[in-house]
One Martini backbone bead per residue (centre of mass of N, CA, C, O) as a GRO file, in nm:
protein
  188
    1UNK     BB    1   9.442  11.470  12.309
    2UNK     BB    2   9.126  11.509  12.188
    3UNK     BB    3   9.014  11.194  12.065
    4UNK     BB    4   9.225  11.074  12.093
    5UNK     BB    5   9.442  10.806  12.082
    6UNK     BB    6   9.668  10.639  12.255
    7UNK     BB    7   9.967  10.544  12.062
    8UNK     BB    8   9.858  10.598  11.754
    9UNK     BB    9  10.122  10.804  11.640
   10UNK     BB   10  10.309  10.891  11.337
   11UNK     BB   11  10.211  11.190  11.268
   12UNK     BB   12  10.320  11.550  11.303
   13UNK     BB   13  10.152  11.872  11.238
   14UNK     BB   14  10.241  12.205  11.244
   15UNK     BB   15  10.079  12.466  11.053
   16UNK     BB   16   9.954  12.800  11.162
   17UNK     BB   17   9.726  12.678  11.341
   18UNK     BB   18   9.744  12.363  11.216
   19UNK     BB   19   9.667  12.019  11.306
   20UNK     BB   20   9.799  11.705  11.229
   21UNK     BB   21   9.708  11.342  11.243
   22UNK     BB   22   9.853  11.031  11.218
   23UNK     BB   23   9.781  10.657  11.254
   24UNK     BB   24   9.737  10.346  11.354
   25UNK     BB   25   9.405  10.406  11.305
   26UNK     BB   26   9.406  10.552  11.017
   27UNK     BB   27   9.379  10.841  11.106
   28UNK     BB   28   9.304  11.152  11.057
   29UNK     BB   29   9.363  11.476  11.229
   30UNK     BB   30   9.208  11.840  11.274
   31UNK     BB   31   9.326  12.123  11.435
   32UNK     BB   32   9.291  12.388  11.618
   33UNK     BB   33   9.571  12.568  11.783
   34UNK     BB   34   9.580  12.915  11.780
   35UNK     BB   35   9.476  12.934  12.108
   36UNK     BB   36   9.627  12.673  12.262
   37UNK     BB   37   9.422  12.445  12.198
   38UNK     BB   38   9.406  12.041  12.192
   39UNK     BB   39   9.139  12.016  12.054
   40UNK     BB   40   8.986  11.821  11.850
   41UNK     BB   41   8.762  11.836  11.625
   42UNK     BB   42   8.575  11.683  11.389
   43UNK     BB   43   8.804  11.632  11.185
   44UNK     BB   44   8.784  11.312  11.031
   45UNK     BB   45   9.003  11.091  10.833
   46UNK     BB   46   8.999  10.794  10.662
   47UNK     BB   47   9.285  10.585  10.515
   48UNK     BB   48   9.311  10.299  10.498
   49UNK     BB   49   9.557  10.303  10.660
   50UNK     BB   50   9.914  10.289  10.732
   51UNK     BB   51  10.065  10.534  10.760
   52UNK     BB   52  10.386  10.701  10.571
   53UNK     BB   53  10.295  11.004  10.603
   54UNK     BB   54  10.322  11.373  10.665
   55UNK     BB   55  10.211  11.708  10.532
   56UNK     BB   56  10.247  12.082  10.531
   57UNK     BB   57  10.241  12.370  10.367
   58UNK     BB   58  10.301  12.693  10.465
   59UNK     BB   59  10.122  12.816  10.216
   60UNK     BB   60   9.836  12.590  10.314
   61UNK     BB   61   9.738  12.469  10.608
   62UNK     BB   62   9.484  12.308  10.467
   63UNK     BB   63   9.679  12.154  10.377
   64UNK     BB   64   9.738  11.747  10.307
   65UNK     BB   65   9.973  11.480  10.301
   66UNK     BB   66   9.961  11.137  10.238
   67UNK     BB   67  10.036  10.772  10.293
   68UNK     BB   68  10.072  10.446  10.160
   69UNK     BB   69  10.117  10.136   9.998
   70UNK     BB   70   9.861  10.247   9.800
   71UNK     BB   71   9.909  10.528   9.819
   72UNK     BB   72   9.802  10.893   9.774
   73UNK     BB   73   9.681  11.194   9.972
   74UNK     BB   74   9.425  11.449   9.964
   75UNK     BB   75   9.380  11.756  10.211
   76UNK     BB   76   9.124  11.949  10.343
   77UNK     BB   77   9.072  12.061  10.662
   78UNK     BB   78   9.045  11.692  10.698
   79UNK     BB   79   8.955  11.629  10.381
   80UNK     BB   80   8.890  11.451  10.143
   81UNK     BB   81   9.015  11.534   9.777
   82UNK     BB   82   9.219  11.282   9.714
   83UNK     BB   83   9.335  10.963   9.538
   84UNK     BB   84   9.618  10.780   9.461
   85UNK     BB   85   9.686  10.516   9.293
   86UNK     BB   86   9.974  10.239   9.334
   87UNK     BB   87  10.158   9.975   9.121
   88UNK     BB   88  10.462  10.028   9.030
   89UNK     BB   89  10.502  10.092   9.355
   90UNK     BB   90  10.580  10.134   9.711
   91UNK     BB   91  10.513  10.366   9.934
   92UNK     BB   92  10.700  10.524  10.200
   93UNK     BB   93  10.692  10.861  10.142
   94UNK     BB   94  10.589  11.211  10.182
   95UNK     BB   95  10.597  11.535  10.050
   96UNK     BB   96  10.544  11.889  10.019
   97UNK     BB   97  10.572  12.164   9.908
   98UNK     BB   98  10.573  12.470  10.003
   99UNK     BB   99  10.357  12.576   9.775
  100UNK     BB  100  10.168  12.389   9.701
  101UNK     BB  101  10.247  12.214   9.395
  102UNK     BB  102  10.381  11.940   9.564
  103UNK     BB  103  10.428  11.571   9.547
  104UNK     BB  104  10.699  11.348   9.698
  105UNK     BB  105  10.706  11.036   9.652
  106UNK     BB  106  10.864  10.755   9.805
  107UNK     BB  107  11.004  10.438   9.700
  108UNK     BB  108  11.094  10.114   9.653
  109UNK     BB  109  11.237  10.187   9.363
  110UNK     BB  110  11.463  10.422   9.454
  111UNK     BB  111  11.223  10.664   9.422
  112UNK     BB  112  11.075  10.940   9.326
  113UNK     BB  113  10.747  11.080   9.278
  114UNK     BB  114  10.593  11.363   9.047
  115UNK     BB  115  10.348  11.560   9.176
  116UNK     BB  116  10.038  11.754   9.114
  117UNK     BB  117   9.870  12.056   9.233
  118UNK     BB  118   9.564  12.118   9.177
  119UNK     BB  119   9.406  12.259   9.422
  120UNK     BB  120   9.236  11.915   9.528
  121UNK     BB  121   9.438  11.786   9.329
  122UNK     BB  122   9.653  11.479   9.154
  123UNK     BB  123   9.913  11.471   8.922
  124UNK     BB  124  10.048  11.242   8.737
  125UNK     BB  125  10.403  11.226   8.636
  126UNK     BB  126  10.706  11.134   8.517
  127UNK     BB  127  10.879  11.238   8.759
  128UNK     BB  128  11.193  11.141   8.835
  129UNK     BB  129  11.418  11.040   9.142
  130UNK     BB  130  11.684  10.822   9.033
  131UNK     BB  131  11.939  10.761   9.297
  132UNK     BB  132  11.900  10.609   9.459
  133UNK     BB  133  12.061  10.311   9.694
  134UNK     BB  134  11.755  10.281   9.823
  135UNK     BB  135  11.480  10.328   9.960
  136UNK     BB  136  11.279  10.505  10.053
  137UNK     BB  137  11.238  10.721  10.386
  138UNK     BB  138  11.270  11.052  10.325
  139UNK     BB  139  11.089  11.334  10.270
  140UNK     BB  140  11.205  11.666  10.160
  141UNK     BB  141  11.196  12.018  10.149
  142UNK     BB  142  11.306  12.283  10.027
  143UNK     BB  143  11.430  12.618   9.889
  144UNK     BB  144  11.475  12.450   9.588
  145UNK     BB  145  11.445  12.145   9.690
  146UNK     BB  146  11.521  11.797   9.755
  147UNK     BB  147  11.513  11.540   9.924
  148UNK     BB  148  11.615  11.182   9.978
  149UNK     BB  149  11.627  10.927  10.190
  150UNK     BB  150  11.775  10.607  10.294
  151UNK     BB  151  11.830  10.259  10.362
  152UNK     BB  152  12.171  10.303  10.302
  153UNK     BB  153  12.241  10.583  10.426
  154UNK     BB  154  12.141  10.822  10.222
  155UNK     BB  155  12.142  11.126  10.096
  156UNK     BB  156  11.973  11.332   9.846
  157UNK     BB  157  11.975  11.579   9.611
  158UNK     BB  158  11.739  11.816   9.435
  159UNK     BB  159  11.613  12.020   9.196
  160UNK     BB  160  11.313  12.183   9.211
  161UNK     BB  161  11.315  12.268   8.867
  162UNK     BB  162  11.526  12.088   8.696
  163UNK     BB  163  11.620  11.791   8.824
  164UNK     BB  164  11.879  11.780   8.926
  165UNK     BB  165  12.157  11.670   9.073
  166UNK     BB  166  12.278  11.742   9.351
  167UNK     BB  167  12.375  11.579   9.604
  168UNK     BB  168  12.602  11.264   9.593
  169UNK     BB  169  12.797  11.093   9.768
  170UNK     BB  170  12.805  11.250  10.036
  171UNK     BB  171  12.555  11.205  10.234
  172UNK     BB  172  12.704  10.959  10.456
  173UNK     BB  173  12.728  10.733  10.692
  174UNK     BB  174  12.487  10.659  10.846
  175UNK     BB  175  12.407  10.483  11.120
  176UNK     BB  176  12.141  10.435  10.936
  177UNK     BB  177  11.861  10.473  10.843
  178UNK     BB  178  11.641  10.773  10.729
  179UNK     BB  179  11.379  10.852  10.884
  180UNK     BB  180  11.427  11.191  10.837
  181UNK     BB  181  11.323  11.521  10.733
  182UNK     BB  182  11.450  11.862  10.754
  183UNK     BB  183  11.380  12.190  10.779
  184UNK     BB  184  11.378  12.484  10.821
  185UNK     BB  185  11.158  12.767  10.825
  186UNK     BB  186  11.350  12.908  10.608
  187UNK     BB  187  11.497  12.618  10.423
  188UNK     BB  188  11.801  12.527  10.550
   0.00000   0.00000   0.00000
């Protein structure tokens, strides 16, 4: 990748032909990769800390969400839209529904928290995913569903929907902690 510093990516999302990436170097990058050509653009911004997640939904290639120990972030282009300070606990991991109207932070406090996406906005909400057996390490969308893995080895469902906990304390004893989570592109 031109552009890039060698060694220092922690996330890279490609969705539909525009890739974003954010690394140690604290910089969201992203670039048009629709032609096959991987030399980032000018579109570069810096995240002010060590990204702890990167996202970007299906139906919004433009849009893209970061966190940190501090707060998460939307972005546009690759350009700061919103960013919100988190002071109640400490992010850990982040990701965006597929419609691109919510996002979903992983908290040290054992829970999801979401927010919602107005335009270019990121609007603080009540909703708290609070089932979790230890602090949350990886979370993903899937089509009407929330997953939400943590430190304890185990995975967690919730309807994206309803906010009902469809599936707790049957994903179990995965050899270490939940590092990831992905749905298949047509979300299952």
């Amino acid at each position: 990748f031109e552009g890039a510093k060698p060694g220092t990516n922690d996330g890279i999302v490609v969705n539909k032909g525009k890739l974003y990436s954010a690394g140690h170097d604290d910089t969201l990058r992203s670039a048009d990769v629709s032609d096959g050509k991987f030399a980032f653009n000018s579109s570069t911004a810096s995240i002010g800390a060590t990204p702890l997640g990167l996202d970007s939904p299906p139906s919004d290639p433009g849009l893209a969400v970061t966190c940190t120990e501090e707060g998460v972030m939307l972005y546009r282009d690759g350009r700061l839209c919103d960013h919100k300070q988190i002071k109640k606990y400490q992010p850990t991991c982040v990701a965006i529904s597929r419609e691109g109207t919510e996002v979903c932070v992983g908290g040290s406090d054992k829970a999801g928290h979401i927010f919602k996406v107005s335009g270019d906005k990121l609007e603080a909400t009540d909703i708290t995913l609070d089932k979790l057996q230890g602090p949350a390490a990886a979370v993903a969308y899937g089509e009407g569903v929330i997953a939400i893995g943590d430190t304890v080895k185990e995975i967690t469902l919730w309807d994206q929907s309803s906010r009902e906990c469809k599936i707790r304390n049957k994903w179990v004893f995965h050899a270490s902690r939940i590092n990831a989570l992905s749905f298949s592109p047509d979300a299952t």
